[in-house]
C-alpha positions, -999 to 999 in steps of 0.1 A, spaced: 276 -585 -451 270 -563 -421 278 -526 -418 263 -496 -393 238 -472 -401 250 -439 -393 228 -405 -383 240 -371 -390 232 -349 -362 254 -316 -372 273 -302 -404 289 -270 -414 296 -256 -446 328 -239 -459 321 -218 -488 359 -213 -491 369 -240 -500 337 -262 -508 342 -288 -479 315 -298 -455 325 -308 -424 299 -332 -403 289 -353 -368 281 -388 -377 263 -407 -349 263 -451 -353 232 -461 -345 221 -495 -354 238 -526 -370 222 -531 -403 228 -564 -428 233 -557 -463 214 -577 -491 219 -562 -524 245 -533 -534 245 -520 -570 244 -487 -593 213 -477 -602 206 -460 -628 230 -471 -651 243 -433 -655 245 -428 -613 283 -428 -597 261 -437 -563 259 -471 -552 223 -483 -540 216 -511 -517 188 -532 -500 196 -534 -461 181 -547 -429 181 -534 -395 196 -562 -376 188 -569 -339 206 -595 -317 193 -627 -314 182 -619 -279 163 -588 -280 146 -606 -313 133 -635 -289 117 -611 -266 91 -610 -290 94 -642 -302 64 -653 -282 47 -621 -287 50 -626 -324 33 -665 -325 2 -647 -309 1 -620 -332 2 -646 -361 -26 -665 -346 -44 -634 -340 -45 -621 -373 -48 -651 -394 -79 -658 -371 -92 -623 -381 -82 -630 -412 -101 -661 -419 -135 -648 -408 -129 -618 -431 -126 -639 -462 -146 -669 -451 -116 -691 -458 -106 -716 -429 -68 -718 -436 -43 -741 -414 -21 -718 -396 9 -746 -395 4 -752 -436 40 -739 -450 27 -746 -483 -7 -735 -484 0 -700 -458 35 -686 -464 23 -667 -430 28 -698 -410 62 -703 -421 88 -701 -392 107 -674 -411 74 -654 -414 75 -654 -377 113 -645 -373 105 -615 -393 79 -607 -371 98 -607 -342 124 -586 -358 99 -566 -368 91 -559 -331 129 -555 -324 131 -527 -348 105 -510 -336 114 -511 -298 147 -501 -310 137 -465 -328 111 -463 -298 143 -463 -271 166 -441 -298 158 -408 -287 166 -413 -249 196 -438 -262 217 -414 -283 220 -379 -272 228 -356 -305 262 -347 -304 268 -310 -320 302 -294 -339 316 -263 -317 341 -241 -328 372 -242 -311 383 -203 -298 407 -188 -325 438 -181 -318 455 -147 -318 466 -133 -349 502 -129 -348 510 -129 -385 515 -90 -385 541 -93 -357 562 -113 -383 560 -79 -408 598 -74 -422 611 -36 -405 632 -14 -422 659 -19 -393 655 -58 -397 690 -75 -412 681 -91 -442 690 -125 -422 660 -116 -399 637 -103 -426 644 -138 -442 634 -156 -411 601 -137 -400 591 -142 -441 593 -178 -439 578 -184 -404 549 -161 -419 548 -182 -443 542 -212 -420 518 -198 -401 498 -186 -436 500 -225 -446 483 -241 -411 453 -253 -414 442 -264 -379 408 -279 -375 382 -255 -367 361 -277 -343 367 -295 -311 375 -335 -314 340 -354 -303 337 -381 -280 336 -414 -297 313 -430 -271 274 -414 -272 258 -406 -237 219 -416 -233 195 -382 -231 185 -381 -191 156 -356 -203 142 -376 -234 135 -412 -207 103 -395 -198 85 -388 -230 95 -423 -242 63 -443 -254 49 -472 -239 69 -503 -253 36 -529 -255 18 -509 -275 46 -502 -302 54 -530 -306 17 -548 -305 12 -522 -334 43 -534 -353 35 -566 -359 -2 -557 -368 16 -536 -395 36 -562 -404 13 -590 -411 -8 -571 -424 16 -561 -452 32 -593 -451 -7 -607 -467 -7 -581 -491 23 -587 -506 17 -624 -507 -18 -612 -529 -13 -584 -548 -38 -567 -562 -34 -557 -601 -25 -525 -597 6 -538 -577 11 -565 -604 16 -539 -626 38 -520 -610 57 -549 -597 67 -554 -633 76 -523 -645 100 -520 -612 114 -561 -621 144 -545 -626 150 -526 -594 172 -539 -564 140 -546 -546 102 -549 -559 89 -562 -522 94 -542 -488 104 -572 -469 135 -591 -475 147 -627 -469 155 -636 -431 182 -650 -427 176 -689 -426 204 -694 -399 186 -672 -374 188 -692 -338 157 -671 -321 135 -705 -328 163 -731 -316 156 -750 -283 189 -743 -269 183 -701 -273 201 -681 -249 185 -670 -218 187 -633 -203 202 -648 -178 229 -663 -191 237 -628 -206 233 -613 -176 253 -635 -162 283 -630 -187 277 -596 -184 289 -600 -146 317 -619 -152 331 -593 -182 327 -560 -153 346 -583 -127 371 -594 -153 377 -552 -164 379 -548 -129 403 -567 -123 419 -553 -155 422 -513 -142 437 -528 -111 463 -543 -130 472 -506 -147 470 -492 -120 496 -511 -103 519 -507 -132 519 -473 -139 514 -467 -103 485 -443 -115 446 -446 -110 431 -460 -145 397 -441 -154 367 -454 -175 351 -433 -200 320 -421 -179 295 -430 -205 311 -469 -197 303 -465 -162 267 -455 -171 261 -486 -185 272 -510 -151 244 -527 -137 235 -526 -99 238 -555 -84 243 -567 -49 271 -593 -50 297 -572 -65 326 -582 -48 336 -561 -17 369 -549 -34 351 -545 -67 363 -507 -76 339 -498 -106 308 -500 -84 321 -468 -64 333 -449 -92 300 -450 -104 281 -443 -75 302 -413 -72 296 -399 -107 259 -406 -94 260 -387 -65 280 -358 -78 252 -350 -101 276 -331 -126 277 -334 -163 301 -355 -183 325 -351 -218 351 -324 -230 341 -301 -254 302 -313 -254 284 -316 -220 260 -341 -203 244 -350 -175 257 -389 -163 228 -414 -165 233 -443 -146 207 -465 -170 198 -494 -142 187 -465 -118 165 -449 -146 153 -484 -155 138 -497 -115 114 -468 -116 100 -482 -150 95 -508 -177 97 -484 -202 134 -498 -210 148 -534 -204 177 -544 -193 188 -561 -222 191 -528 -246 216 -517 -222 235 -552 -220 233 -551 -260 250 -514 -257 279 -522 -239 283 -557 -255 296 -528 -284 311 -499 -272 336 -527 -248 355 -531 -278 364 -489 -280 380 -495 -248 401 -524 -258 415 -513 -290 438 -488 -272 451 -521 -256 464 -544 -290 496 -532 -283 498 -562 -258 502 -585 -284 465 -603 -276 447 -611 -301 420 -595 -311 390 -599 -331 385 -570 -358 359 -546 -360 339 -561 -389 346 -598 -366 325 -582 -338 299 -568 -358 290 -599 -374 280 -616 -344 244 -622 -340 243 -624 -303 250 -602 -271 264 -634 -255 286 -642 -278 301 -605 -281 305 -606 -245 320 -637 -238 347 -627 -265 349 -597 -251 360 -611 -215 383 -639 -233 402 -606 -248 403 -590 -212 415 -619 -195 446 -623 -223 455 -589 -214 453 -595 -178 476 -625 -181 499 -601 -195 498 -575 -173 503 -601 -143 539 -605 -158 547 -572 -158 538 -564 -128 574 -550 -110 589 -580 -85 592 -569 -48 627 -579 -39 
């Protein structure tokens, strides 16, 4: 079971009436384990979860992680003056392949709240203007028939009874902080301390000491008595036929082509221009064999050059992220591939209305991979296209 873990980054209180009003961010995909109620007497449900990376940004560490285990069970060894085989399931649960999938993941994670800050730009509640009063305008006069006192009362009335929302509407899609790219740490050595931390916990919990055995029993009962949980035994980051970068990146070019192609199609139908949400047109890679009637590539060079800020009620600066990432290696390509691999799908539920099928929400979010979201991604834009062909209007 997969779900999203969510961050609140605003919330306002109404002492009126009790409610609190709030500004939810999604953040990362997480994978639920356990879910139950606990204590006995709480109406909350607890429950163990997982941050859960793709497949892809899990095997850039893959290689990284095998070191690491070598590394410390090397250390290890000459610390305790035991000589133990590294490739002995039995013997070393650290050699077992999972062990080393959670390391990897471990990695992930960790490169993933390193990149947060400059990846999701807090969005914040702002009162919308109020409206004049015009209640008192409605007040019954003396020279009012009582057919017109009757009709002010119950369109004051009305107007008592409306409860607008007080705040502006947010944009679903999150913008990436321009400002917060700079102060980002260096992603080697967070991630070469992650999975020091993690194998070193991951020995301790394998040897307890008594003092954990203790405890451990007394908390038997409790969702979870470890701080690692089972990886999932399906995971494809060790398989020989692992998906290259790419062969994402390559998908990736075929999906911008194919919602290229896509907006043209609109646009010749409603005889209109088609816009992309600008925080979309952040995340197109620069390339140089877009095709020469390839529209996106302008649109975003134009938000580029324009240097003005983006959204409605909540304003930004546009970030381009390939132009941020050639001047360092502080973010890969890949986190932004993984990105739009997600926030495609935004675009195309405003267009199930032309009959393609779709998969749902909790369909996408189970998918392990960035290729995988992408390609059916690109199989749902080019159902619509083949749609829109046909309605295209006939010249006579």
């Amino acid at each position: 079971l997969y779900g999203t873990l969510l961050r609140i980054t605003d919330r306002r209180f109404h002492d009126e009436d009790g409610r609190i009003v709030l500004a939810v961010q999604a953040i990362e995909k997480i994978r639920i384990h356990n879910v139950s109620s606990k204590p006995v007497t709480s109406p909350y449900l607890c429950t163990d979860v997982q941050l859960s990376p793709d497949d892809e940004l899990m095997r850039m560490y893959f290689d990284k992680a095998l070191m690491s285990r070598s590394s410390f069970l090397s250390s290890h060894d000459a610390n305790s003056g035991e000589n133990v085989d590294e490739n002995d399931d039995n013997n070393n649960p650290l050699s077992n392949p999972l062990a080393v999938s959670g390391a990897a993941r471990a990695a992930a994670v960790a490169d993933s709240l390193r990149c947060r800050q400059f990846e999701c730009l807090p969005i914040f509640l702002e009162e919308k203007p109020k409206r004049p009063n015009n209640i008192d305008a409605l007040e019954a006069k003396p020279s009012d028939s009582n057919a017109t006192k009757k009709v002010k009362d119950a369109i004051r009335k009305q107007e008592q009874a409306k409860k607008a929302d007080a705040y502006m509407s947010v944009v679903q899609l999150m913008n990436y902080d321009k400002f917060a790219f700079g102060s980002l740490n260096d992603a080697e050595s967070v991630t070469t301390q992650s999975l020091e931390t993690y194998w070193k916990n991951l020995a301790r919990a394998q040897t307890p000491s008594a003092d954990e055995e203790d405890f451990s029993s007394e908390t038997e009962n409790s969702s979870s008595s470890s701080l690692f949980l089972p990886e999932p035994s399906s995971s494809s980051i060790m398989s020989s036929s692992s998906t290259s970068v790419e062969a994402v990146q390559m998908m990736e070019y075929h999906l911008w082509r194919s919602l290229d192609n896509m907006l043209r199609l609109l646009s010749m139908i409603s005889s209109a221009t088609v816009p992309l949400p600008s925080q979309l047109m952040g995340l197109l890679p620069k390339r140089n064999d877009w095709p020469k009637d390839f529209l996106l590539e302008g649109a975003a060079s134009s938000l580029v050059n324009s240097g003005g800020d983006i959204g409605t009620s909540f304003k930004s600066p546009f970030v381009r992220v390939d132009e941020i990432g050639e001047i360092s290696s502080k973010y890969a390509s890949l986190r932004r591939v993984h990105r739009l691999s997600f926030v495609i799908w935004m675009l195309l539920d405003g267009l199930s209305i032309t009959g393609t099928d779709f998969p749902s929400r909790s369909d996408v979010l189970k998918m392990s991979s960035i290729l995988v979201r992408l390609e059916a991604a690109k199989q749902t834009i080019d159902g619509v296209n083949d749609i829109l062909k046909q309605l295209i209007p006939k010249k006579d």
